[in-house]
C-alpha positions in Angstrom: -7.9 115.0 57.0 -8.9 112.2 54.2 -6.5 110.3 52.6 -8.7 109.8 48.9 -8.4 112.0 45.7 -11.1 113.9 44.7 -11.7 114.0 40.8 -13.9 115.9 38.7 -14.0 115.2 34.9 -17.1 117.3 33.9 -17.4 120.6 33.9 -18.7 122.7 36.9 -21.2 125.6 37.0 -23.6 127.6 39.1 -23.6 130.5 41.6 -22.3 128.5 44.5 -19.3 128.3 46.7 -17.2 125.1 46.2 -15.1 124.1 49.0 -12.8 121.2 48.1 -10.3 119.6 51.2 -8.5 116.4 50.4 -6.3 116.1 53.1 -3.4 113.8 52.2 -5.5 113.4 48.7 -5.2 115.2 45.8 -7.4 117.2 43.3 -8.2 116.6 40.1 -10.6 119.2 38.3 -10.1 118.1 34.4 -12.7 120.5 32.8 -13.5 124.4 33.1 -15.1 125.7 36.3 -17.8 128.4 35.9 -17.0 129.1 32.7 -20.3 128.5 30.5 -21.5 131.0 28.8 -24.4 132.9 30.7 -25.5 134.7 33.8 -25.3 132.4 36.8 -22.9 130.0 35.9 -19.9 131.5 37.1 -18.7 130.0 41.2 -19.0 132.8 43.8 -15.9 131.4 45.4 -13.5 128.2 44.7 -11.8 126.9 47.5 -8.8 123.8 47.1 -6.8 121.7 49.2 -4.7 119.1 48.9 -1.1 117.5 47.7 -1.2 118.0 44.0 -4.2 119.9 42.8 -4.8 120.1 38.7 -6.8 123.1 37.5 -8.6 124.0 33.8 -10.6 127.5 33.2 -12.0 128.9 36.6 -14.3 131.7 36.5 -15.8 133.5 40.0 -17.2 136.3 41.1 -15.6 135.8 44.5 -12.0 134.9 45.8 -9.9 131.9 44.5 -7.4 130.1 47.0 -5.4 127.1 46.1 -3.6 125.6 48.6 -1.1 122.5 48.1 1.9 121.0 49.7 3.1 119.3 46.5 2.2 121.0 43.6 -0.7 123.6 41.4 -0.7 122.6 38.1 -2.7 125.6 35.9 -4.4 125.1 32.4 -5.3 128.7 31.0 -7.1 131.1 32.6 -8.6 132.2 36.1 -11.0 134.8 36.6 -12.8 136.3 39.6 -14.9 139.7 39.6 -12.7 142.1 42.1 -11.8 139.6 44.7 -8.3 137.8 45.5 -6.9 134.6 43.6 -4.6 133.1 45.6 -1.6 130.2 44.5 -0.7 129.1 48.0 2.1 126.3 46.9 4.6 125.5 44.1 2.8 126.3 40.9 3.4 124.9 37.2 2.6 126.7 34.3 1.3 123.6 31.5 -0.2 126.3 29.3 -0.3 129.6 28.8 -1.5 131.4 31.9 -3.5 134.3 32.4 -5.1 135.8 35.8 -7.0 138.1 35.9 -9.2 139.9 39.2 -11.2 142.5 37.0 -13.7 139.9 35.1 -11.8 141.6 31.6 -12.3 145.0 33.1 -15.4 145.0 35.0 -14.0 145.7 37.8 -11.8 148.1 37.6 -9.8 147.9 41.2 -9.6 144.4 40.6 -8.0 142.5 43.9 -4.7 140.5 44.5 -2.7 138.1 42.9 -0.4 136.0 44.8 1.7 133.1 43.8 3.2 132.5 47.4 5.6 129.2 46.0 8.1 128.9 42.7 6.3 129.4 39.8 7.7 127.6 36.8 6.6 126.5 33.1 6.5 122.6 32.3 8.9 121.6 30.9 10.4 122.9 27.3 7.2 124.7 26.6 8.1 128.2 28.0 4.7 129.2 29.2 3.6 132.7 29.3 1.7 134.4 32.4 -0.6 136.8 31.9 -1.8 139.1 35.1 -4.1 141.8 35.5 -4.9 143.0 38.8 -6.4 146.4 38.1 -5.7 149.4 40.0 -6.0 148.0 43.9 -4.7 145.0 43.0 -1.6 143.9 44.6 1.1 141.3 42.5 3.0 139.2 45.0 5.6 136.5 43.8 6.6 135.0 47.2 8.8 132.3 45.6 11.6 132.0 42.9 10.5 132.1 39.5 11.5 130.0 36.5 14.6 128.8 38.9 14.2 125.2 38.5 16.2 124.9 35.7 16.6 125.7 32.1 13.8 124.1 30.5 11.6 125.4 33.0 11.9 129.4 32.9 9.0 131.3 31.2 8.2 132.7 28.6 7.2 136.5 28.6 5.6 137.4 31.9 3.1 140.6 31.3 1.5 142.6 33.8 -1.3 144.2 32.5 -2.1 146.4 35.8 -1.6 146.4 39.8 -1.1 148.8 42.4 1.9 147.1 44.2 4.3 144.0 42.8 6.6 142.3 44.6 8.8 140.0 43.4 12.2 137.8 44.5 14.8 136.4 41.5 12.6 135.7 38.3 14.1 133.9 35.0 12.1 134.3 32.1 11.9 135.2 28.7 10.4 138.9 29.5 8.8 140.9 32.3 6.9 143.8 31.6 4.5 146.1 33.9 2.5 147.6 31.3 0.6 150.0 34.3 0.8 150.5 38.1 -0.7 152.2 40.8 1.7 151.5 43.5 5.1 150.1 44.0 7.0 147.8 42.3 9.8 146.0 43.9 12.4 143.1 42.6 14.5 141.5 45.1 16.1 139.2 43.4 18.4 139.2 40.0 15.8 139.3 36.8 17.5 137.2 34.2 15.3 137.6 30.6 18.1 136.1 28.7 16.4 132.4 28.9 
């Protein structure tokens, strides 16, 4: 495993897959990700590894797996076309966050969600979450969320659709499943007085 960060500060498009592994390194992606406007230009699949990874707009076709052992910062919103997005570490909302596995309905059975770490807002800034997983679509949150303290809980946390959610002991300013095919489970305390 490297030791260097990896940094991009343009913006990145084109029917590829994008494999990024900094090792000890983190990553640094500063603009939007398959995002321009036009057939092609969305990733087929966005890979990431490192410490800290920093993300903006992603847009694929295929899965999405971040992977860090410090933290996932997000920016917005992350798109695939009926195929998994995965936050594999502690994740930081700096904006509002949406994430959704049906390309805005495309695909209707959409795929999973998971954030497998805490999940928290920055900072005094209350950051919403947006998910839509369609109707085979599972919503898993593997860590605590909005339990890092009080300036850190969410803001309203909407689940558009999923067949199964799981979830542990979630602070936030709301949490509502507007549709589901499956299951939904809390096993934690949900605290929307924040």
């Amino acid at each position: 495993n490297g030791t260097g960060d990896v940094t991009f500060s343009s913006t990145i498009n084109g029917a590829r897959t994008l494999g990024i592994v900094a090792g000890l390194g983190s990553v640094d992606l500063q603009n939007d990700v398959g995002t321009a406007v036009g057939a092609g230009n969305a990733l087929t699949q966005l890979t990431v590894s490192g410490v800290d990874i920093n993300l903006h707009d992603v847009k694929t076709t295929g899965i999405q797996t971040y992977t860090a052992s410090g933290t996932i910062t997000t920016n917005s919103a992350y798109v695939s076309a009926g195929s998994d997005i995965t936050f594999a570490g502690d994740t930081v909302l700096n904006d509002a966050t949406t994430v959704d596995t049906t390309n805005g309905g495309a695909v209707g059975a959409g795929a999973n969600v998971a954030f497998n770490g805490t999940l928290n807002s920055l900072a005094t800034e209350y950051n919403t979450l947006g998910i839509t997983a369609g109707t085979a679509g599972d919503v898993t949150f593997g860590g605590v969320v909005g339990g890092a303290g009080a300036t850190q809980t969410l803001g309203a946390i909407t689940i558009t659709s999923a067949d199964n959610v799981t979830a542990g002991a979630v602070t936030a300013a709301s949490l509502v499943q507007v549709d589901g095919s499956g299951t939904t489970t809390l096993n934690g305390a949900v605290n929307t007085n924040a």
